[in-house]
BAMI-712799 format. One line per field, with one value per atom (N, C-alpha, C): residue number from 1; residue in one letter; atom name; x, y, z. Coordinates in pm, whole numbers, plus 50000, padded with zeros to 5 digits. Last residue first. Layout:
<sites>
vonu = (NUM_...)
lodren = (A_...)
vexdo = (CA_...)
xx = (X_...)
yy = (Y_...)
zz = (Z_...)
</sites>
This chain:
<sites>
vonu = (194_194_194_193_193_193_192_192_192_191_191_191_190_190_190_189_189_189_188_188_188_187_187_187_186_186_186_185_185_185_184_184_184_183_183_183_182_182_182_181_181_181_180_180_180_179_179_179_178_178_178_177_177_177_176_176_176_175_175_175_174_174_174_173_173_173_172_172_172_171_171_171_170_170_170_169_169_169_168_168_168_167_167_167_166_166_166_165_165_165_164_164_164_163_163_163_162_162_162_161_161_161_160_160_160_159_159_159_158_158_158_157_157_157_156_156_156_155_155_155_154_154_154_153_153_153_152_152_152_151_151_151_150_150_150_149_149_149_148_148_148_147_147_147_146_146_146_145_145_145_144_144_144_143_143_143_142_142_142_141_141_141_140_140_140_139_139_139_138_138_138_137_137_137_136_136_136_135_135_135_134_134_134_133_133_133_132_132_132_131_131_131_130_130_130_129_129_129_128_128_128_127_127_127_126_126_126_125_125_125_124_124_124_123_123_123_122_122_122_121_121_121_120_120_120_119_119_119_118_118_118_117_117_117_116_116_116_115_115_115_114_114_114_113_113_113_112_112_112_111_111_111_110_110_110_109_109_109_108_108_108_107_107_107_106_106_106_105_105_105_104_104_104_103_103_103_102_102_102_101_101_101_100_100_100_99_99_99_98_98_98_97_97_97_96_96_96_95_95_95_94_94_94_93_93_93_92_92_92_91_91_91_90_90_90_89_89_89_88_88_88_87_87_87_86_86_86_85_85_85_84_84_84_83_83_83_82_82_82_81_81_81_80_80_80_79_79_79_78_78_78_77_77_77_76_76_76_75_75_75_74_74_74_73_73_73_72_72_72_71_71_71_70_70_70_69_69_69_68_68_68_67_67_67_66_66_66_65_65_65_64_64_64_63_63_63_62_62_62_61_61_61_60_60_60_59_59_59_58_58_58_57_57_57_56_56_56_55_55_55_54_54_54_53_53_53_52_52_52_51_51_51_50_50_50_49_49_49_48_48_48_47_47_47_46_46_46_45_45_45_44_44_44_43_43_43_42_42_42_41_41_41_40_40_40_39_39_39_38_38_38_37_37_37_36_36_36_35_35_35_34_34_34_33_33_33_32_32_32_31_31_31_30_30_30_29_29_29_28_28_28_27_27_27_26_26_26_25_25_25_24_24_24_23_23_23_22_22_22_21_21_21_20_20_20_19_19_19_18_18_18_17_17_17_16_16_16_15_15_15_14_14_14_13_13_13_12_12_12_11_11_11_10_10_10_9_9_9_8_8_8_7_7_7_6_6_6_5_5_5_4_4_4_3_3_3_2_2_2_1_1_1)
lodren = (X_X_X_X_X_X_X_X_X_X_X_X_X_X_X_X_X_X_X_X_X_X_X_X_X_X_X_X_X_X_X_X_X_X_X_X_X_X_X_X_X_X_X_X_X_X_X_X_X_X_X_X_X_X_X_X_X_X_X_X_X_X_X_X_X_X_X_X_X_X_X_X_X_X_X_X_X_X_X_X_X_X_X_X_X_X_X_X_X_X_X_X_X_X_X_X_X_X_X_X_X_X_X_X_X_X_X_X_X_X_X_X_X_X_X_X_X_X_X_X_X_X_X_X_X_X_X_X_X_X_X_X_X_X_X_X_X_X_X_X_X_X_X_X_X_X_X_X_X_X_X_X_X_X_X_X_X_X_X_X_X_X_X_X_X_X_X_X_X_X_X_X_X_X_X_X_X_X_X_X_X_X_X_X_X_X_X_X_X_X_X_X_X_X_X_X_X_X_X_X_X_X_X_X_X_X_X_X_X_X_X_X_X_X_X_X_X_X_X_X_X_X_X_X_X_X_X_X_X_X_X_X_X_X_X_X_X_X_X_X_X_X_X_X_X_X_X_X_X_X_X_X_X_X_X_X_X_X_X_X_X_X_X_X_X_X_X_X_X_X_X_X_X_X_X_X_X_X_X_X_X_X_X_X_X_X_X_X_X_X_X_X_X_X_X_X_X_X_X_X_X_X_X_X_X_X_X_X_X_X_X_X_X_X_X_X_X_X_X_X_X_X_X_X_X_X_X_X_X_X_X_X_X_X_X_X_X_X_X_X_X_X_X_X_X_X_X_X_X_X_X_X_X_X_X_X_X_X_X_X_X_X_X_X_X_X_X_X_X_X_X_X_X_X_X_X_X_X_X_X_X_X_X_X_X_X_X_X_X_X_X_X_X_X_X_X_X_X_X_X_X_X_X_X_X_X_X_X_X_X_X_X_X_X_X_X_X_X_X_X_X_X_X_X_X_X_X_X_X_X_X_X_X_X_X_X_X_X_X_X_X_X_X_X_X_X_X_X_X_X_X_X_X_X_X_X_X_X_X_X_X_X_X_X_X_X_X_X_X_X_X_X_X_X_X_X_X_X_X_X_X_X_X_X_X_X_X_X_X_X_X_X_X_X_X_X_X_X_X_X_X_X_X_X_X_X_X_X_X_X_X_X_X_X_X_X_X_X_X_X_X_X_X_X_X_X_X_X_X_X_X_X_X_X_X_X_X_X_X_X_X_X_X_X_X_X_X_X_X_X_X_X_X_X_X_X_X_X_X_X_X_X_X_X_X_X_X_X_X_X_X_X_X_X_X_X_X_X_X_X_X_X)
vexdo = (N_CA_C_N_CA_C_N_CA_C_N_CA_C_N_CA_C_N_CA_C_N_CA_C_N_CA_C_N_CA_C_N_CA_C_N_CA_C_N_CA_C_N_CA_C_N_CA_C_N_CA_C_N_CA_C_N_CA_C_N_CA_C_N_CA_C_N_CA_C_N_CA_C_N_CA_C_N_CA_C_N_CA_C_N_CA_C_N_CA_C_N_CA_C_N_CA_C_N_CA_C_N_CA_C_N_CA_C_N_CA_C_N_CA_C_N_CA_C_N_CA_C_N_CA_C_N_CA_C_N_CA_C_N_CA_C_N_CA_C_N_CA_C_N_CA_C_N_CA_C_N_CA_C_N_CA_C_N_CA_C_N_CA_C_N_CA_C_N_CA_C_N_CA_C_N_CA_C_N_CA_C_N_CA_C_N_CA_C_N_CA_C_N_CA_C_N_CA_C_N_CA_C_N_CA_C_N_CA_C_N_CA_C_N_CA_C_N_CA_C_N_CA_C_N_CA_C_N_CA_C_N_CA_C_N_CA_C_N_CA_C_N_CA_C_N_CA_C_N_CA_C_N_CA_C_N_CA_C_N_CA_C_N_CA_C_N_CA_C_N_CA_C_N_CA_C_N_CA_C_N_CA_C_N_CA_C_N_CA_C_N_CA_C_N_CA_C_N_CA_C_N_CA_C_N_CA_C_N_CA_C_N_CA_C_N_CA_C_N_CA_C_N_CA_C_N_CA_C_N_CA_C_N_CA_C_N_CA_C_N_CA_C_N_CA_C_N_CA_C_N_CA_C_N_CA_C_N_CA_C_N_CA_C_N_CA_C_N_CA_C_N_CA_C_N_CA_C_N_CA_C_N_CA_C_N_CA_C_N_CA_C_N_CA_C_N_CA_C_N_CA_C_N_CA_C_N_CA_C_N_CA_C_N_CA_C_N_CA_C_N_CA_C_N_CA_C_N_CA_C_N_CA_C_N_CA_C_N_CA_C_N_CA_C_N_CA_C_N_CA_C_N_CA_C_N_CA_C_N_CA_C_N_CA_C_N_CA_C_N_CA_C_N_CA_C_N_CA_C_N_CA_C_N_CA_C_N_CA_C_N_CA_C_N_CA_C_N_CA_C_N_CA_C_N_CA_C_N_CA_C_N_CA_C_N_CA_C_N_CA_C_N_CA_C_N_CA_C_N_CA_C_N_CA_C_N_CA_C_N_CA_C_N_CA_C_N_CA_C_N_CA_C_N_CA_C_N_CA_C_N_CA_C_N_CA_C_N_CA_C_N_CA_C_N_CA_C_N_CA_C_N_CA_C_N_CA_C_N_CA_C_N_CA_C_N_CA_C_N_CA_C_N_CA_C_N_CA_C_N_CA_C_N_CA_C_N_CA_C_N_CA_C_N_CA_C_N_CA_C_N_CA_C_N_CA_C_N_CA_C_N_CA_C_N_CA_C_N_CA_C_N_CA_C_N_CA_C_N_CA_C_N_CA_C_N_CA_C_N_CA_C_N_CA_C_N_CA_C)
xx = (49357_49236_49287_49525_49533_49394_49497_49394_49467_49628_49517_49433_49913_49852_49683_49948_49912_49861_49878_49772_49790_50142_49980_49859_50275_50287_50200_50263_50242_50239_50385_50261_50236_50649_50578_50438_50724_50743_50621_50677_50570_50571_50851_50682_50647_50970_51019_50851_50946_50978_50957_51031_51121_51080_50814_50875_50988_50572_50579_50672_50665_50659_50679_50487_50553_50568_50389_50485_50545_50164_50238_50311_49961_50021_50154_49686_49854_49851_49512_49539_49693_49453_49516_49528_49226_49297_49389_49211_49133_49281_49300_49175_49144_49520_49553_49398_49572_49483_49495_49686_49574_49485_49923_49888_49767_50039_49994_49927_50027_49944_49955_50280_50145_50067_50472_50437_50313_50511_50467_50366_50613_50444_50420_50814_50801_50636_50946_50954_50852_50980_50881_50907_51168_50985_50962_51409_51375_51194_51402_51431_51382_51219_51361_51322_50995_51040_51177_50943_50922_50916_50889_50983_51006_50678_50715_50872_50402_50458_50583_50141_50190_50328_50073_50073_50171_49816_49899_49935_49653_49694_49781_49442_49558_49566_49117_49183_49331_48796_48959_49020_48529_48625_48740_48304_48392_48473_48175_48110_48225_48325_48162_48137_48575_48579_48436_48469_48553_48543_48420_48302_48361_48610_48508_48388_48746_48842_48690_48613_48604_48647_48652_48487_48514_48877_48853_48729_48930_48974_48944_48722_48698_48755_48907_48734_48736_49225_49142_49022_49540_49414_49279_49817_49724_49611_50104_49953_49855_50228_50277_50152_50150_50193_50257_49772_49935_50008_49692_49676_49815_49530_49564_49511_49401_49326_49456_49307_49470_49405_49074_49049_49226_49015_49132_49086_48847_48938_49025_48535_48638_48713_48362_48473_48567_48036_48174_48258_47727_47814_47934_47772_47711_47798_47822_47752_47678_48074_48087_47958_47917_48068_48061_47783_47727_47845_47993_47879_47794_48098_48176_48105_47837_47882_47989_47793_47717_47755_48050_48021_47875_48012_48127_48066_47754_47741_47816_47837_47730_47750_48034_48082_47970_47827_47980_48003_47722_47650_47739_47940_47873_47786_48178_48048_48013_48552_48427_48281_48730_48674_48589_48789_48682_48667_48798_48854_48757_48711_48736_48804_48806_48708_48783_48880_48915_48820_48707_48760_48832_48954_48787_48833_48996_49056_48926_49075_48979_48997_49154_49203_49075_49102_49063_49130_49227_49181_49164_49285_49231_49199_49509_49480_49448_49341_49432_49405_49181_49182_49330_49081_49149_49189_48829_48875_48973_48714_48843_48885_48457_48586_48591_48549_48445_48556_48706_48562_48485_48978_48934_48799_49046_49104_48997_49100_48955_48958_49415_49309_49166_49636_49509_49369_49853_49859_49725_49718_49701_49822_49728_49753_49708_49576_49605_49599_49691_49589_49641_49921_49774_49666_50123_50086_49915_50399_50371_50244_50354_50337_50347_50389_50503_50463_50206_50167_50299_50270_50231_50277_50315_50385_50387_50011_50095_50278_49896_49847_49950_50000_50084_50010_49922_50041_50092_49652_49678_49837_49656_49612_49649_49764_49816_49815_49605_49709_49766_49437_49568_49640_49149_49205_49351_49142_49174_49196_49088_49200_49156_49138_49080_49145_49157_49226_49130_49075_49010_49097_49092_49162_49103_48885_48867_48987_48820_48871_48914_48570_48710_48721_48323_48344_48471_48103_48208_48221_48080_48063_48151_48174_48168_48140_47920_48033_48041_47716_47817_47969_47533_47466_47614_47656_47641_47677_47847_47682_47745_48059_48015_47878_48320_48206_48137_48578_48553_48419_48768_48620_48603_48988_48873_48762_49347_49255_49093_49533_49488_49382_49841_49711_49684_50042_49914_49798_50183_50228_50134_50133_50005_50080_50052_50135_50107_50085_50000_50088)
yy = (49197_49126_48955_49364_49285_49215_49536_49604_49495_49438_49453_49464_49481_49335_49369_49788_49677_49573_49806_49893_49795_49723_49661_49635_49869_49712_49669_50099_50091_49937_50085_50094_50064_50021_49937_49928_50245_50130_50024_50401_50434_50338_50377_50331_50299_50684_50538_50494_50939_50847_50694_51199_51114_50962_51303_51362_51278_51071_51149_51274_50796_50963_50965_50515_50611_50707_50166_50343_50380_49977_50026_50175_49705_49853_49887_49509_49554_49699_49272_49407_49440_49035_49025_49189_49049_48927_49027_49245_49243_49121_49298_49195_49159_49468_49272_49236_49721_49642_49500_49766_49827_49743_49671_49602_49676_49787_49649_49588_50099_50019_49851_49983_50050_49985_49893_49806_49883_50128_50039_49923_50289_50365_50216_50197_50161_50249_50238_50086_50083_50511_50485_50324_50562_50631_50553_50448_50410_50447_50637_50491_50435_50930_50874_50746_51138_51056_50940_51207_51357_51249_51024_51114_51185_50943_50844_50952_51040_51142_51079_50778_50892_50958_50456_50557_50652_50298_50338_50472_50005_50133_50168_49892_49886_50020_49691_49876_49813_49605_49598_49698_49567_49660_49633_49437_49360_49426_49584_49560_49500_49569_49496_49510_49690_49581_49520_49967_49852_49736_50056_50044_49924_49993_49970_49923_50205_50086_50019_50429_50411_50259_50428_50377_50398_50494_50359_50350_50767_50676_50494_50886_50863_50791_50859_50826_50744_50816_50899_50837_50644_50670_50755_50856_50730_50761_50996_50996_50893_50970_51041_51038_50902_50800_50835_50957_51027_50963_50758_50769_50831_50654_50742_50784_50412_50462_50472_50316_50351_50423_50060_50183_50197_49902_49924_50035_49812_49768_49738_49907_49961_49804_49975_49880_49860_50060_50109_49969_50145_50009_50053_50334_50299_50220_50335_50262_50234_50484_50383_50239_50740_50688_50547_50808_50768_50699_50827_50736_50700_51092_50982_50861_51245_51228_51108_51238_51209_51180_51351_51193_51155_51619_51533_51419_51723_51715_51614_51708_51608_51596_51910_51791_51708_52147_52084_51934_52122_52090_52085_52204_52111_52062_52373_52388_52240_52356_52342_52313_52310_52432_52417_52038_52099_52223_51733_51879_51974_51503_51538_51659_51399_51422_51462_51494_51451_51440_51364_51476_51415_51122_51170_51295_51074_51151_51221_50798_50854_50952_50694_50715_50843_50420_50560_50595_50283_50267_50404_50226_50145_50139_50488_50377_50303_50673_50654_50562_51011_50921_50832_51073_51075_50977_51270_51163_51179_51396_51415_51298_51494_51361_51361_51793_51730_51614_51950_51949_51839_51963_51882_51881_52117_52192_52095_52050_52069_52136_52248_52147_52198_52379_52414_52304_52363_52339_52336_52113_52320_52249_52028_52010_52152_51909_52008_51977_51665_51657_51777_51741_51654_51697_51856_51915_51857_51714_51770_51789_51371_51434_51587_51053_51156_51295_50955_50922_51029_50910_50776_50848_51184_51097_50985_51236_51340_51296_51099_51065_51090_51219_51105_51064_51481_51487_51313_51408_51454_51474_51329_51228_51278_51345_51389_51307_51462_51404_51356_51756_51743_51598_51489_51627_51668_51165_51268_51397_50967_50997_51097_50730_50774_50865_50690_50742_50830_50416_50541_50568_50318_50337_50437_50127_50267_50136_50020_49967_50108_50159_50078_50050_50285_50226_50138_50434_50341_50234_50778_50651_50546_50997_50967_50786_51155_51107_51031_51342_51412_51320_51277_51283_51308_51308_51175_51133_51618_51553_51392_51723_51758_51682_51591_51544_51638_51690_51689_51692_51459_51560_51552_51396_51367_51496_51501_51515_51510_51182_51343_51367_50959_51046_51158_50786_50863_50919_50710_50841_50924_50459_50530_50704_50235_50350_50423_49881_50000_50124)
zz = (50074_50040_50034_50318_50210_50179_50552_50397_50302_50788_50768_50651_50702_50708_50715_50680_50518_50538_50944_50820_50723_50992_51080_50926_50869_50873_50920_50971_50867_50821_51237_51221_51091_51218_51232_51252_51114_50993_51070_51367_51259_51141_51539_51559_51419_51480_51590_51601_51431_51329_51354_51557_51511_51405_51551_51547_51492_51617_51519_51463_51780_51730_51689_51969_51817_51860_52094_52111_52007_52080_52029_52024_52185_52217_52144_52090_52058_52156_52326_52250_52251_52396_52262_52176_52589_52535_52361_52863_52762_52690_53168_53151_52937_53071_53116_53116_53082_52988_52941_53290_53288_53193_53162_53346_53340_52964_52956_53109_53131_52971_53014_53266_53322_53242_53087_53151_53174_52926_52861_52968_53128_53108_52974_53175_53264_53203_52909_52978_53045_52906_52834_52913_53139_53182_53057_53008_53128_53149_52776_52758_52850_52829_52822_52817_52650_52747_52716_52417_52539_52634_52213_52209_52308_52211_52281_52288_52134_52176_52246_52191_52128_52177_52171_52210_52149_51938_51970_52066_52028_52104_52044_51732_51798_51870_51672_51696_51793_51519_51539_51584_51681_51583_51636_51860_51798_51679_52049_51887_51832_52256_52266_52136_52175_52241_52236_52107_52052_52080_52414_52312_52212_52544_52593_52466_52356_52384_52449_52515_52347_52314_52766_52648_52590_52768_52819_52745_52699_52655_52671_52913_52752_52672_53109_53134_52963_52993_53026_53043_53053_53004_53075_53228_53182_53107_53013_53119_53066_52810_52900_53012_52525_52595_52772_52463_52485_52603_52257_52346_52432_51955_52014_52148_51781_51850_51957_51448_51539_51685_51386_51453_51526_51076_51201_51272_50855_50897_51036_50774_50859_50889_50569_50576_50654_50700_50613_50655_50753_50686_50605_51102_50909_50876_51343_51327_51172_51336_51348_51342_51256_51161_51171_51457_51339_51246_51634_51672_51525_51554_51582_51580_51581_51464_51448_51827_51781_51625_51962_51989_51902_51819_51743_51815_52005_51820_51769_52230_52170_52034_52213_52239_52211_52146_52053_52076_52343_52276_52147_52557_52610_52428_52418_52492_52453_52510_52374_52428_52691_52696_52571_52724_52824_52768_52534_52523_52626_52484_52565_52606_52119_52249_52349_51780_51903_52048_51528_51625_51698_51277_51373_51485_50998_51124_51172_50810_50835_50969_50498_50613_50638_50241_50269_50446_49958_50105_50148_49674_49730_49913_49747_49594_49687_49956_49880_49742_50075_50011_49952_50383_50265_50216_50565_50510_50383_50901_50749_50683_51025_51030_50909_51252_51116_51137_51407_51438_51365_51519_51414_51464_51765_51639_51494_52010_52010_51797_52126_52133_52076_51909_52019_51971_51753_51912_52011_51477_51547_51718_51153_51263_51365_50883_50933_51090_50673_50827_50870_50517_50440_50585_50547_50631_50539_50488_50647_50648_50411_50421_50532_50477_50477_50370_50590_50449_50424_50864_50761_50621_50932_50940_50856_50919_50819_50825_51110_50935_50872_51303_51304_51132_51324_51336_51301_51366_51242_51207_51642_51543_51407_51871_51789_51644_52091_52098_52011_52094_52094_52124_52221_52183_52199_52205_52226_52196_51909_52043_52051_51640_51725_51861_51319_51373_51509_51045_51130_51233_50772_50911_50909_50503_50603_50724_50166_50319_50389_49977_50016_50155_49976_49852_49856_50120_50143_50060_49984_49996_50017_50234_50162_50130_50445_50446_50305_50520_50389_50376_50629_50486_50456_50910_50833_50675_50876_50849_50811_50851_50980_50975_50711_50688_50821_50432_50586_50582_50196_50223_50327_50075_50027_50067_50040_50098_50023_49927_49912_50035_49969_50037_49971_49845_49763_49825_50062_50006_49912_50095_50172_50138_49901_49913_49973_50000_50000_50000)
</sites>
């Protein structure tokens, strides 16, 4: 898969405006600021395909793009506190529709800043995954803004938090450096072979 042939498809704020699921969908889940558009724009070595911001709460719509034969998909982020209460319904309502129309979804990368434990939100989403049976690997984020020794020891955490569940990957990247990311891309292809 070339995932270098990313364009940008179409940001959806309506159900009505997602595009038809016509290929195999990664969807890219996480958090506000943790750095879901910063790591697309890694994959597909692009800088700037997934507009990035410092300021949380930045991806309102879910951004799809397109490649040869698969589509990538960048959902808001959640949990951002200063966005009004009826913002935040709007995106889990729109996130919620994503996942409950007949698309091809493959993989949910589902972003988690590797510097602090999981959040409320992070766990129901992984929660949710888990009871509808969607594929989704952890990756965590930002593995760069910690030393050799703190990332070991926030790997173990992760794997000791998520010992009741059978057979979830965790995986540490950055997007600054680079470290993760062959082997993310190796997931993605084993996944979208027909």
């Amino acid at each position: 898969m070339k995932l270098e042939s990313a364009v940008f498809e179409i940001s959806a704020a309506l159900p009505s405006q997602f595009p038809n699921p016509s290929m195999p969908e990664i969807a890219f889940s996480g958090r506000s600021n943790v750095g879901k558009s910063s790591l697309i724009n890694k994959l597909v070595k692009k800088k700037s395909l997934a507009k990035t911001s410092s300021t949380p709460g930045k991806t309102r719509t879910i951004n799809f793009f397109r490649l040869d034969g698969l589509r990538l998909v960048d959902l808001p982020g959640y949990g951002y506190a200063k966005v009004p209460q009826s913002e935040k319904k709007r995106w889990a309502d729109l996130i919620s529709a994503y996942f409950q129309s007949d698309r091809d979804l493959r993989l949910v990368v589902q972003l988690i800043d590797i510097r602090h434990p999981p959040t409320k939100d992070d766990l129901q989403m992984i929660d949710y995954m888990v009871e509808y049976g969607i594929p989704f690997v952890i990756v965590l984020t930002k593995k760069d803004k910690l030393n050799t020794s703190e990332i070991a020891q926030r790997i173990q955490d992760f794997d000791n938090q998520f010992s009741d569940f059978e057979g979830i990957k965790i995986l540490p990247v950055s997007s600054e450096t680079g470290e993760g990311i062959g082997e993310l891309r190796g997931i993605i292809d084993s996944v979208t072979q027909d």
